[in-house]
gemmi code that builds the backbone of each chain (N, CA, C; Angstrom):
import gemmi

chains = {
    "A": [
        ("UNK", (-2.387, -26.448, -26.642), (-1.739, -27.533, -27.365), (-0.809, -26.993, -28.424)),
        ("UNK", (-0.056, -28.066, -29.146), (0.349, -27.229, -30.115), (0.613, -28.315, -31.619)),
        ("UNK", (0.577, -27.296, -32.638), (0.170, -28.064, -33.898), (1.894, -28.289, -35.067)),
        ("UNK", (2.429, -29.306, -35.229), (3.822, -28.650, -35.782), (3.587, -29.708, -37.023)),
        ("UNK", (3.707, -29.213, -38.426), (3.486, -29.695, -39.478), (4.766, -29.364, -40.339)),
        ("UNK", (4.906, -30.810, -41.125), (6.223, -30.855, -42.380), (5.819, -32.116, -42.991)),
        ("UNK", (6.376, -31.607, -44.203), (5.849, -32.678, -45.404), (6.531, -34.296, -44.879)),
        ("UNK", (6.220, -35.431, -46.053), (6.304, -36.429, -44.877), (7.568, -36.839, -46.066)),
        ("UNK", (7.714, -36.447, -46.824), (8.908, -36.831, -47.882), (9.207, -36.141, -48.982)),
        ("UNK", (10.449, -36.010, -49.156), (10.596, -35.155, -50.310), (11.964, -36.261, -51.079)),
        ("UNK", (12.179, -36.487, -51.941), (13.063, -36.510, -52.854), (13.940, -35.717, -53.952)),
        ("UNK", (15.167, -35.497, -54.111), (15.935, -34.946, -54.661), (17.129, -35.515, -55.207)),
        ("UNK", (17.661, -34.826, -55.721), (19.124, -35.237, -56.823), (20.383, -35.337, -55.919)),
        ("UNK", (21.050, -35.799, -55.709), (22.764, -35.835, -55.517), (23.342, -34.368, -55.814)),
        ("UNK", (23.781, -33.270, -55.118), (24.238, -32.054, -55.710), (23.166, -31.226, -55.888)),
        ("UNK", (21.941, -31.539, -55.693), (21.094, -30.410, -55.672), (20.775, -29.885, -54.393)),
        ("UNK", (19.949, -28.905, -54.532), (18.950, -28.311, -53.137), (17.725, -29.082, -52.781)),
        ("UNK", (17.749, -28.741, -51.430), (16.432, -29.473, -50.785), (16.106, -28.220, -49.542)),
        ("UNK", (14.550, -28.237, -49.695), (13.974, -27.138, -48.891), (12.720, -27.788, -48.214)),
        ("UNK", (13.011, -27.960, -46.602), (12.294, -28.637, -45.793), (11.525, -27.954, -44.797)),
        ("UNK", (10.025, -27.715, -45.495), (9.528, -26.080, -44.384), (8.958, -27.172, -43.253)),
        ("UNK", (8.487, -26.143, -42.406), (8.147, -26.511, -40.789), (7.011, -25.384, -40.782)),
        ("UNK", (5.946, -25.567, -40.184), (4.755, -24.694, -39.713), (4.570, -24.800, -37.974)),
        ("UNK", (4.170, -24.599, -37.272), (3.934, -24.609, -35.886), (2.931, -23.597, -35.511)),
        ("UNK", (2.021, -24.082, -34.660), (1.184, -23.329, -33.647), (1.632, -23.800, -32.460)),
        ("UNK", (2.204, -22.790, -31.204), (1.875, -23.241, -29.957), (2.398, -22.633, -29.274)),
        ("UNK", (1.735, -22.591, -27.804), (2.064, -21.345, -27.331), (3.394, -21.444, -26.440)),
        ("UNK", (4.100, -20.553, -25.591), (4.875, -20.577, -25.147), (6.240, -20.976, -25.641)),
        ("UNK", (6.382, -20.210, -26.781), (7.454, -20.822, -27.753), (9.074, -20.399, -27.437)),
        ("UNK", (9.852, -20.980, -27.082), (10.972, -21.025, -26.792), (12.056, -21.464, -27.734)),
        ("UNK", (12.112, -21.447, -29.027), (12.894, -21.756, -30.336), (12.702, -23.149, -31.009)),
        ("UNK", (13.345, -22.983, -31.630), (12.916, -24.304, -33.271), (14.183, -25.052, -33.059)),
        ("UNK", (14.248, -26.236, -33.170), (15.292, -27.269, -33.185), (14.889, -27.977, -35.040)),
        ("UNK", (16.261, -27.973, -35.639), (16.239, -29.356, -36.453), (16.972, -30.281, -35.931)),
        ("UNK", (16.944, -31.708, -36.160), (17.276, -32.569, -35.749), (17.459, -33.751, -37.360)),
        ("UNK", (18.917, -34.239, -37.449), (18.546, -35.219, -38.502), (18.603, -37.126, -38.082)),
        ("UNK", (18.028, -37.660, -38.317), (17.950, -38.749, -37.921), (18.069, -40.108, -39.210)),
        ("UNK", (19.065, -40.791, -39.087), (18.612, -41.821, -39.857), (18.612, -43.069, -39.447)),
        ("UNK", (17.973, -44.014, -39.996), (17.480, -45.044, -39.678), (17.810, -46.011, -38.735)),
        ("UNK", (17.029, -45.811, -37.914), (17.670, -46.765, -36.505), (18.582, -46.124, -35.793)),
        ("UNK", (18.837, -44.983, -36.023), (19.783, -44.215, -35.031), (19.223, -42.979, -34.244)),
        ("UNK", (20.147, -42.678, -33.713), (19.303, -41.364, -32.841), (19.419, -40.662, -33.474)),
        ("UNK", (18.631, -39.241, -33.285), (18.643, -37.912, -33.918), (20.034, -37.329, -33.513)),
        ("UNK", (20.260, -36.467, -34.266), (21.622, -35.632, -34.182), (21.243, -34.012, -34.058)),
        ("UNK", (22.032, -33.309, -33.564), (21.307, -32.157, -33.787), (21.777, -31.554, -34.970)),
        ("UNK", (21.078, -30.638, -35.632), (21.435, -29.764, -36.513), (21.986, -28.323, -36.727)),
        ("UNK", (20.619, -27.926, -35.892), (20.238, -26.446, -35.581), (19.678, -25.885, -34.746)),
        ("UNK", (19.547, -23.994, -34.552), (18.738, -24.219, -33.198), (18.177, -22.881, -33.831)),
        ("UNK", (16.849, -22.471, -34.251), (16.698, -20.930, -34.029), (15.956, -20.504, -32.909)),
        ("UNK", (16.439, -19.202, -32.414), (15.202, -18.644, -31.940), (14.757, -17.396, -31.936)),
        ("UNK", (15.680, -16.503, -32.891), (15.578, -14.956, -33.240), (15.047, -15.586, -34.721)),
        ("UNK", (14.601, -14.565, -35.211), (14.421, -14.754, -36.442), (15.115, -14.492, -37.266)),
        ("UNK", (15.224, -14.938, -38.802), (16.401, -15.036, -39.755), (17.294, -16.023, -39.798)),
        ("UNK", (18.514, -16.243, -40.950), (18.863, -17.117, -41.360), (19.733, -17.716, -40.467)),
        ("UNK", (20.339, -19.365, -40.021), (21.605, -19.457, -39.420), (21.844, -20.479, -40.210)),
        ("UNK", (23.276, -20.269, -40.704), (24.126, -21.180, -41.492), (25.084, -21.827, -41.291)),
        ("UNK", (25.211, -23.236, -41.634), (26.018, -24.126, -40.706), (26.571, -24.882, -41.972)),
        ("UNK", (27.874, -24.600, -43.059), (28.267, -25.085, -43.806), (27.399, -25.318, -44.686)),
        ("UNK", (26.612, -26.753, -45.138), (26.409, -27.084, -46.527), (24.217, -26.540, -45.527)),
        ("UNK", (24.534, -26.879, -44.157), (22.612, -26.576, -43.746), (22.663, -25.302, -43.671)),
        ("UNK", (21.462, -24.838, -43.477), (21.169, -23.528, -43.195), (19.717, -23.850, -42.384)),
        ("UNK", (19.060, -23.037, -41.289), (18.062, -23.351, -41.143), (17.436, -21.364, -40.911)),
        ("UNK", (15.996, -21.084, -41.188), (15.257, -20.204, -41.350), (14.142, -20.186, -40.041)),
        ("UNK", (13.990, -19.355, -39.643), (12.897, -18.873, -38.629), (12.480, -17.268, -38.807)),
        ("UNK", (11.137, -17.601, -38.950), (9.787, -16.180, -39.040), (8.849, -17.099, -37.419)),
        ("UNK", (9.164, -15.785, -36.442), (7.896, -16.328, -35.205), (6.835, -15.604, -35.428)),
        ("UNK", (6.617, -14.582, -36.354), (5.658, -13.921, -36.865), (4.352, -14.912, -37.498)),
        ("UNK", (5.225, -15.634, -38.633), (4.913, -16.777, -39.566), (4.119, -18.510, -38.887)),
        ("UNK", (4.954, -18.572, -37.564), (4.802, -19.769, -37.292), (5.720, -20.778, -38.230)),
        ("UNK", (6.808, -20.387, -39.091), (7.097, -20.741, -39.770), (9.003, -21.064, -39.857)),
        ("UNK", (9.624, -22.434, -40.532), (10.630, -22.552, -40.790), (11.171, -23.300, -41.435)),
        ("UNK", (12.393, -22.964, -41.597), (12.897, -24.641, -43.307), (14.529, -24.502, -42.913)),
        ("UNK", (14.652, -25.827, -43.345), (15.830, -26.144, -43.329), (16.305, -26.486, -44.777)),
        ("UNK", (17.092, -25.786, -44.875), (17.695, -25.961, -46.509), (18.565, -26.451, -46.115)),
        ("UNK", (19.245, -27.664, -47.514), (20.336, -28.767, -47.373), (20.568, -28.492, -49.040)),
        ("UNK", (22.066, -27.764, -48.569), (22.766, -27.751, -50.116), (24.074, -28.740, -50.773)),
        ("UNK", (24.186, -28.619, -51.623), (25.304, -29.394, -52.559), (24.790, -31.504, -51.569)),
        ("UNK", (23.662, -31.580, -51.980), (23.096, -32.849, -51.294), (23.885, -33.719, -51.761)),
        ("UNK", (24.269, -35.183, -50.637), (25.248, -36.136, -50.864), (24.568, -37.103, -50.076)),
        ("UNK", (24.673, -38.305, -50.857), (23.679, -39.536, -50.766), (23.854, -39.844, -49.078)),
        ("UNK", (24.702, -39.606, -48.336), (24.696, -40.365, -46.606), (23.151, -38.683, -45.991)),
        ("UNK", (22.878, -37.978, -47.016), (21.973, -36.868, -46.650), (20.294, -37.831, -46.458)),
        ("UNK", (20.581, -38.544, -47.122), (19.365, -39.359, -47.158), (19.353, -40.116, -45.558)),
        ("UNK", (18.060, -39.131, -45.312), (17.736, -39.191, -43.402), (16.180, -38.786, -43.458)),
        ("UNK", (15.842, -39.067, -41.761), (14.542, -37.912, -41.632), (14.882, -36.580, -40.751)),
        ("UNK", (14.401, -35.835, -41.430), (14.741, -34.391, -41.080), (13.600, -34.003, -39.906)),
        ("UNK", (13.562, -34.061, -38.467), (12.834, -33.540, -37.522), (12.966, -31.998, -37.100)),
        ("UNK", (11.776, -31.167, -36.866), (11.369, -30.320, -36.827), (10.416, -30.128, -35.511)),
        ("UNK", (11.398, -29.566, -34.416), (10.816, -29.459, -33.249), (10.891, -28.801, -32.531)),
        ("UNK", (9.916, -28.362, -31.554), (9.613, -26.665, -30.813), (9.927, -27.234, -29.447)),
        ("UNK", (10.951, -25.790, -28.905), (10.611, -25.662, -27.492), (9.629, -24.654, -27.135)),
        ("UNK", (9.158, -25.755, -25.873), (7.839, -24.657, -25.100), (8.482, -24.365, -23.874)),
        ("UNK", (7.967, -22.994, -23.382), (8.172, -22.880, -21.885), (6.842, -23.796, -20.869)),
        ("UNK", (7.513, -24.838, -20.164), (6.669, -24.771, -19.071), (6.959, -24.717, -18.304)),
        ("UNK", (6.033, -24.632, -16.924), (6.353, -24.152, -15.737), (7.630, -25.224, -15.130)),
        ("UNK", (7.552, -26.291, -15.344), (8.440, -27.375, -15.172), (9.362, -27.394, -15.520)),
        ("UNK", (9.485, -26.770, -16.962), (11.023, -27.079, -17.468), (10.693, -26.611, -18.937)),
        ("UNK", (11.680, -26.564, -19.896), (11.576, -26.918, -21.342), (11.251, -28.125, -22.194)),
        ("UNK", (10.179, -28.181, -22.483), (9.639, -29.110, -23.437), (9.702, -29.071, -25.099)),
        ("UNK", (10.547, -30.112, -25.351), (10.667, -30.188, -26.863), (9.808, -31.101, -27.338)),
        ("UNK", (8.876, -30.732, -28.414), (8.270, -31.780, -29.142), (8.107, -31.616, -31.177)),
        ("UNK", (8.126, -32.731, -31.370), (8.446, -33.140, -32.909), (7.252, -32.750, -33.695)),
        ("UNK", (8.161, -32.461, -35.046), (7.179, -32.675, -35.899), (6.809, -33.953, -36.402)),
        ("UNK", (6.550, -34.715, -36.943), (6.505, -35.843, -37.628), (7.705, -36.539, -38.449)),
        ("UNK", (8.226, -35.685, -39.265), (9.629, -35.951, -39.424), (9.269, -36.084, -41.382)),
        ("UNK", (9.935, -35.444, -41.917), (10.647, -35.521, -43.530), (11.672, -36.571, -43.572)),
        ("UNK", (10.908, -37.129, -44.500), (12.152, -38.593, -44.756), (12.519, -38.151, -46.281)),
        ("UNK", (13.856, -37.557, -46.333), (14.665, -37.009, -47.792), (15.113, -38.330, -48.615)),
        ("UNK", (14.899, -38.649, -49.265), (15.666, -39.672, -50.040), (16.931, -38.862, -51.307)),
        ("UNK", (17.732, -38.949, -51.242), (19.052, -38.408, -52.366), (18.920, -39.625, -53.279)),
        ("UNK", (18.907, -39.105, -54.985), (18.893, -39.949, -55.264), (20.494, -39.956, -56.430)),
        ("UNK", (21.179, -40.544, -57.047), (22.271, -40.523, -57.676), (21.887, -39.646, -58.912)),
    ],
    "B": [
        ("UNK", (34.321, -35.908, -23.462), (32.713, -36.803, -23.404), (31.707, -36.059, -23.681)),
        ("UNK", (31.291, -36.327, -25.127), (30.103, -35.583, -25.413), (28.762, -36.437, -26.070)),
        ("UNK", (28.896, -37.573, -24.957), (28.276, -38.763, -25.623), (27.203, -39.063, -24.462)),
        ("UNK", (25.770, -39.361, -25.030), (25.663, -39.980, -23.989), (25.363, -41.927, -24.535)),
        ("UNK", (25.009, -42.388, -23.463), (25.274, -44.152, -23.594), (24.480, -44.697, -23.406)),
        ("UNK", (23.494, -45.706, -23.956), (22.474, -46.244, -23.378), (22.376, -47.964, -23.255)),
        ("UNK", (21.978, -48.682, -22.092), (22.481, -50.212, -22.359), (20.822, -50.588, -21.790)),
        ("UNK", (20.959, -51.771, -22.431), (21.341, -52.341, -23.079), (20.636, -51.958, -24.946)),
        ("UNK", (21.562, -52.252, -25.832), (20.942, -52.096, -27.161), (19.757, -52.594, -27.912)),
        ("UNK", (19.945, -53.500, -27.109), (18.461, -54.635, -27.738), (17.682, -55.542, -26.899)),
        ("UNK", (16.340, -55.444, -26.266), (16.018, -56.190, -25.263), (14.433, -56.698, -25.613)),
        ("UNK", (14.530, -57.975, -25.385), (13.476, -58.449, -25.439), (12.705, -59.354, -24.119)),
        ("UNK", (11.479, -58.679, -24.262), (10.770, -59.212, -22.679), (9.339, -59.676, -22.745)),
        ("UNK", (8.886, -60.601, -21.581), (7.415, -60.954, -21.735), (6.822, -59.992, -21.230)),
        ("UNK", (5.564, -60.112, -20.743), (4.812, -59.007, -20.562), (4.715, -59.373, -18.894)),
        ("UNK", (5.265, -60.316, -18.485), (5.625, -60.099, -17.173), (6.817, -59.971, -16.266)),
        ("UNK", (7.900, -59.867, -17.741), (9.273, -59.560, -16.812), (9.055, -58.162, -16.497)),
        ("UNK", (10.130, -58.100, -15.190), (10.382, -56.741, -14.939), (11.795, -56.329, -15.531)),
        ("UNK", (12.491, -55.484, -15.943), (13.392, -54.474, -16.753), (13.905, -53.439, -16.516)),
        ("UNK", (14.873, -53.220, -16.676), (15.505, -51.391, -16.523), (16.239, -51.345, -18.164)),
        ("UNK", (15.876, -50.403, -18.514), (16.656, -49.440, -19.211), (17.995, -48.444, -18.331)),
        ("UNK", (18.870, -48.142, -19.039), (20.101, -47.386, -18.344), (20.582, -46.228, -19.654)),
        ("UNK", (20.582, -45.236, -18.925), (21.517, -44.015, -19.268), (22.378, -43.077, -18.798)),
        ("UNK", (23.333, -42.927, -19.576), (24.480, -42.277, -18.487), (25.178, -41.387, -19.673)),
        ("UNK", (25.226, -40.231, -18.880), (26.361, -39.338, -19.618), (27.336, -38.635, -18.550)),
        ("UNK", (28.262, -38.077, -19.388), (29.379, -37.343, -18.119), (29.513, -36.494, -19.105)),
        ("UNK", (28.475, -35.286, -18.948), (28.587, -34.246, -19.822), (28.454, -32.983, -19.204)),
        ("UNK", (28.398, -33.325, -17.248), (27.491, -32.076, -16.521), (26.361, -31.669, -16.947)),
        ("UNK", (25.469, -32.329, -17.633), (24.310, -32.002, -17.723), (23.633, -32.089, -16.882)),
        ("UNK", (22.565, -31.143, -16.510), (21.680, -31.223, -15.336), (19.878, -31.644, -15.825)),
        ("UNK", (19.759, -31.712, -16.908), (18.426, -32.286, -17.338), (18.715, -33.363, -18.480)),
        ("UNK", (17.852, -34.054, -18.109), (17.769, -35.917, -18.812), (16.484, -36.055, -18.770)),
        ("UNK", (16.388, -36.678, -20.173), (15.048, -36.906, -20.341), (14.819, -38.384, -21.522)),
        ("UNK", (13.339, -39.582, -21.127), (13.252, -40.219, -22.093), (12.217, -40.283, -22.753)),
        ("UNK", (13.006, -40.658, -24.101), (11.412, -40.527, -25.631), (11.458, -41.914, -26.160)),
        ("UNK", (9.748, -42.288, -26.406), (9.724, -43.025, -26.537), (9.326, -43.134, -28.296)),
        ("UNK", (9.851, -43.608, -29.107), (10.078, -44.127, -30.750), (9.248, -44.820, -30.938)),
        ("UNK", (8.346, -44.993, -32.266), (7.596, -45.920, -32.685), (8.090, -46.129, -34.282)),
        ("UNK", (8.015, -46.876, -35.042), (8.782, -46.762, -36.621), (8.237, -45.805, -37.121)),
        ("UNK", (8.813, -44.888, -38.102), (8.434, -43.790, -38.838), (7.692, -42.736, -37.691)),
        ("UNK", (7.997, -42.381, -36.746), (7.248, -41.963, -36.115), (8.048, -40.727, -35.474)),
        ("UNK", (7.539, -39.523, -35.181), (8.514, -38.944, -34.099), (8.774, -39.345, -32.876)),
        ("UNK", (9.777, -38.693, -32.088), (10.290, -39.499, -30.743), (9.171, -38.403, -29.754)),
        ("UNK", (8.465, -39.111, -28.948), (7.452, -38.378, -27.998), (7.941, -38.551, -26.589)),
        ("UNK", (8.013, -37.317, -25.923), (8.629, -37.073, -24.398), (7.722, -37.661, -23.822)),
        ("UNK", (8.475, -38.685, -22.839), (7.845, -39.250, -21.732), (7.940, -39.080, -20.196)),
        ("UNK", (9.366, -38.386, -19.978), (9.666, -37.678, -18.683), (10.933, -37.057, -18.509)),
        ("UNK", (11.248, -35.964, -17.660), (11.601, -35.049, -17.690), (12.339, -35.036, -16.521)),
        ("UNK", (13.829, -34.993, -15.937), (14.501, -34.627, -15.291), (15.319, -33.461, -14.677)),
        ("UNK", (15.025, -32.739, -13.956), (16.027, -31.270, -14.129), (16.298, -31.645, -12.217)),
        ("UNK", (18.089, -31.528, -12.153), (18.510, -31.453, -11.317), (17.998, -32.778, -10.389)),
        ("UNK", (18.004, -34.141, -10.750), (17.563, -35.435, -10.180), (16.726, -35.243, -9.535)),
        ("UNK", (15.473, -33.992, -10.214), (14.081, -34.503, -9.847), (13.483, -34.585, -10.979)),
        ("UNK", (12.191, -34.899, -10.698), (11.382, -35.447, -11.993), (10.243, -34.101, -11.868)),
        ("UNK", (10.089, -33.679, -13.304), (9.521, -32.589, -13.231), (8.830, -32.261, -14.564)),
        ("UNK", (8.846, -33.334, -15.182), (7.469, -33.318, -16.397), (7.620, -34.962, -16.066)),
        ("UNK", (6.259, -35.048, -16.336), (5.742, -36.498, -16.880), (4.859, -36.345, -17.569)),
        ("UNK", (4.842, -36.615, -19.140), (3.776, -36.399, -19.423), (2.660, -37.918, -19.787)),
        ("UNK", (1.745, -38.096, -18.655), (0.808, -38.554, -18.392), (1.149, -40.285, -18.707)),
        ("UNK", (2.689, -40.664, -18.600), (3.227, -42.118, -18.675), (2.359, -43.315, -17.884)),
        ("UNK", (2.009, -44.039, -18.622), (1.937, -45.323, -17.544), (2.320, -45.941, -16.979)),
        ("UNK", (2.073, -46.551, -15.327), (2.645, -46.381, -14.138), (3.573, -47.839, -14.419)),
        ("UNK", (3.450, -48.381, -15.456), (4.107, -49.766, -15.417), (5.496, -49.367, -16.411)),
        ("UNK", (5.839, -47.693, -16.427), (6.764, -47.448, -16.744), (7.445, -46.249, -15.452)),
        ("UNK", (8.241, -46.526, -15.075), (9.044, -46.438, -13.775), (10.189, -45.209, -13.989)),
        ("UNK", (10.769, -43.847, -14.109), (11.661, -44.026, -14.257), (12.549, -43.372, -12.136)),
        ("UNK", (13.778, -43.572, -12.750), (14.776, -42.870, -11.480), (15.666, -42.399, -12.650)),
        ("UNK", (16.595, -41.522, -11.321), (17.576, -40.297, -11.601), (18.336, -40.552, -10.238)),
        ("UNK", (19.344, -41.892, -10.025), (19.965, -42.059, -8.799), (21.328, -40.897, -8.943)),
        ("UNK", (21.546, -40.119, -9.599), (22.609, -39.076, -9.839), (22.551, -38.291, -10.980)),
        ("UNK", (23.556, -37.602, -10.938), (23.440, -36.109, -12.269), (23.646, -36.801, -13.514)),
        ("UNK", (24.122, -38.094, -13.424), (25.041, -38.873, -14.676), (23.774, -39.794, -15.255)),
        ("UNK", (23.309, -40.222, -13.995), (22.257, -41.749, -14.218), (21.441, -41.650, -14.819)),
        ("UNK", (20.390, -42.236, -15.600), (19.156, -41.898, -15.485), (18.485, -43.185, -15.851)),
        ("UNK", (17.838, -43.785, -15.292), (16.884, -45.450, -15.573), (15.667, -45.216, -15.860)),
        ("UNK", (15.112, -46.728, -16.498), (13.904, -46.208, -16.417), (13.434, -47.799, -16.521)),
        ("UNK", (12.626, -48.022, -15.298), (12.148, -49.113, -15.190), (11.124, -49.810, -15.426)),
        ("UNK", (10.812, -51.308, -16.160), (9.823, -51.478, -16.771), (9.039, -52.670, -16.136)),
        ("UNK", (7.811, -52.551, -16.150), (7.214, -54.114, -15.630), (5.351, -54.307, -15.827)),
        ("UNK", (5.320, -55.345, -16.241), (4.486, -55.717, -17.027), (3.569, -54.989, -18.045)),
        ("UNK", (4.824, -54.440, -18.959), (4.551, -54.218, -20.458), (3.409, -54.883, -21.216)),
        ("UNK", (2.921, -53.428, -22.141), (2.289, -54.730, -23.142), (2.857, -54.238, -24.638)),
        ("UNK", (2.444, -55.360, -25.828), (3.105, -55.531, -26.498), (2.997, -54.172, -27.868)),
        ("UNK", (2.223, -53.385, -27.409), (2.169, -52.139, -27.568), (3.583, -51.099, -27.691)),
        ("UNK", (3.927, -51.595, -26.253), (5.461, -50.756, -25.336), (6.260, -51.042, -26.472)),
        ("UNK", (6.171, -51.603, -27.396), (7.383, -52.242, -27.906), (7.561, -50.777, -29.157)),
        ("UNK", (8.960, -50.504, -28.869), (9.423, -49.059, -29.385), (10.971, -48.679, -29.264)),
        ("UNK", (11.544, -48.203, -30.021), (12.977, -47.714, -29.538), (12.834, -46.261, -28.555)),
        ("UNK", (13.752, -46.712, -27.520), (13.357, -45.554, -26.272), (14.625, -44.896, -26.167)),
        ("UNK", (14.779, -43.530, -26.158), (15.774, -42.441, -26.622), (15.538, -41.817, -25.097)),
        ("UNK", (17.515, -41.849, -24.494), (17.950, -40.608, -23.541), (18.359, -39.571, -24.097)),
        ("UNK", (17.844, -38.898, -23.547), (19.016, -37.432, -24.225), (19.072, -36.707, -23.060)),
        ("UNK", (20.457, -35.985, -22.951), (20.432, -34.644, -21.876), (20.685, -33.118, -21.889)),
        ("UNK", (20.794, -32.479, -21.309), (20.845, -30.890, -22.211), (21.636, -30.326, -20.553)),
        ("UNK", (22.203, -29.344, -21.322), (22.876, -28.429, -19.896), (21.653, -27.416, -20.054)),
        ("UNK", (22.194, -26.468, -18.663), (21.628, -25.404, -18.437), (21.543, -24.062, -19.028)),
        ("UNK", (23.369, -23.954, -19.620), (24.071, -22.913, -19.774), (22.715, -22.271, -21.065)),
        ("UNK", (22.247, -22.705, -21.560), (21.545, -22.305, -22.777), (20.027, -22.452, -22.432)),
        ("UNK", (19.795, -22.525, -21.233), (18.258, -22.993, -20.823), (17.937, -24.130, -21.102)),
        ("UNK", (19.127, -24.975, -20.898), (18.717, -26.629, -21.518), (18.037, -26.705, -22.486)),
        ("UNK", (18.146, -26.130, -23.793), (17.165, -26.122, -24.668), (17.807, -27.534, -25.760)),
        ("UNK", (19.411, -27.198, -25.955), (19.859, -28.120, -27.018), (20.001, -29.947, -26.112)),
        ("UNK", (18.867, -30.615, -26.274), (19.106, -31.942, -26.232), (20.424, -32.750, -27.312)),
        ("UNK", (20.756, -33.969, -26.518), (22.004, -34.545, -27.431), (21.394, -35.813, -26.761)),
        ("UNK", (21.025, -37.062, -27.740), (20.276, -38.147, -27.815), (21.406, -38.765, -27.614)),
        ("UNK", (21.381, -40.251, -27.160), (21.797, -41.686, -26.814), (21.212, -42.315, -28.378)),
        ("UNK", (21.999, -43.175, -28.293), (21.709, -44.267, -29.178), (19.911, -44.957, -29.126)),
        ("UNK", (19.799, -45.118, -27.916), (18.717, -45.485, -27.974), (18.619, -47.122, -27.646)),
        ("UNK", (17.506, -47.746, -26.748), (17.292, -49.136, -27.205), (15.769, -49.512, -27.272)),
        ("UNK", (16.237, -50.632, -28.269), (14.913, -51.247, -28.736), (14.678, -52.365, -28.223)),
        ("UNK", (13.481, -52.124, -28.236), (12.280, -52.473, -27.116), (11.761, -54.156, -27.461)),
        ("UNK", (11.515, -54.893, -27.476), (10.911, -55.403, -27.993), (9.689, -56.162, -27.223)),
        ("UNK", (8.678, -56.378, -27.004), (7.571, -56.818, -25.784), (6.368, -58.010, -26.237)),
        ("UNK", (6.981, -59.580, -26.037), (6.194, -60.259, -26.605), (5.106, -61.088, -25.947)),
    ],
}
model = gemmi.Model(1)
for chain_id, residues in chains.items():
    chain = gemmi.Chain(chain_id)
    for i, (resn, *xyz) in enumerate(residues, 1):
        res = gemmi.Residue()
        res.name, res.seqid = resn, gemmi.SeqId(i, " ")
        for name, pos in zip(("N", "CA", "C"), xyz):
            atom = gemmi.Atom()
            atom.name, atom.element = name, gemmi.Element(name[0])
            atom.pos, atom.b_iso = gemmi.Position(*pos), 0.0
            res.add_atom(atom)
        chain.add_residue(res)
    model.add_chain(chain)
structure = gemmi.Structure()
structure.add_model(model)
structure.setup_entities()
């Protein structure tokens, strides 16, 4: 099976930083997806790791340790349309195909 | 076209109509897949397409139907729901070139089952 944990909300400032970790157990791991989603809409993608270390994508950045089980998505110089839920989700190898599944999802609120 | 499309947006049904959901992209993608949404909730895989066969299901109930009549299509047919079902249901498809790993979601439609 597999276990993928992130906080369920965080709040922050307009112009500040926000740091959104991810934990995971499970086997057959095939890389980390973020995904941002807001309300009533579909997810978007963000990011993708699957080596470890940083990848930076303008104002996101997202982090992967497969050592750790571990990853975060940092969101800098934050701007109120940032206010989303931030999903955190693993591919597995199966014999079938690639399976992506979620974490629960960080709902960021920006606040002015 | 880097979109995919999903119709109808908003549907509401008894628990004895029958239903299709529709998705379509023209992205050459060769895997399509649908998740099913609950509020605040993550989106949970319900089946799995690679190359218009079906090749995950994970453990769906049979009064949820889907097809893959082409590389573009993908349906998913519904009949006698219960009011449970009621959820926003997400296509997404992924190419190969990368091991189909990066999904790209549809809008999505919501469900409604009274």
């Amino acid at each position: 099976g597999q276990n993928i944990d992130q906080p369920t909300e965080m709040t922050a400032t307009e112009g500040a930083i926000v740091q959104i970790n991810c934990t995971y157990q499970t086997s057959g791991f095939n890389g980390l997806f973020w995904y941002q989603q807001h309300a009533g809409e579909a997810p978007t993608f963000l990011s993708y790791n699957v080596l470890d270390g940083l990848e930076e994508k303008g104002r996101f950045s997202s982090f992967l340790s497969r050592s750790k089980g571990y990853s975060y998505l940092l969101l800098k110089e934050l701007q109120m349309k940032d206010s989303a839920s931030y999903l955190c989700a693993v591919v597995m190898i199966k014999a079938a195909g690639n399976k992506l599944t979620f974490g629960g999802g960080t709902r960021v609120l920006v606040k002015p | 076209d880097t979109e995919v499309t999903q119709t109808p947006k908003h549907l509401v049904m008894g628990m004895t109509n029958k239903k299709s959901l529709k998705c379509e992209q023209h992205m050459g993608h060769r895997a399509m897949y649908w998740y099913k949404q609950k509020a605040k909730k993550p989106p949970e895989l319900m089946f799995v397409y690679s190359y218009e066969k079906l090749s995950i299901n994970e453990s769906v109930p049979s009064r949820f139907s889907p097809e893959c009549p082409n590389s573009s299509l993908l349906n998913l047919h519904l009949h006698a729901l219960q009011p449970e079902d009621s959820a926003l249901y997400l296509c997404a498809s992924s190419a190969q070139r990368d091991g189909g790993k990066t999904q790209y979601f549809g809008p999505g439609t919501r469900l409604l089952v009274l």
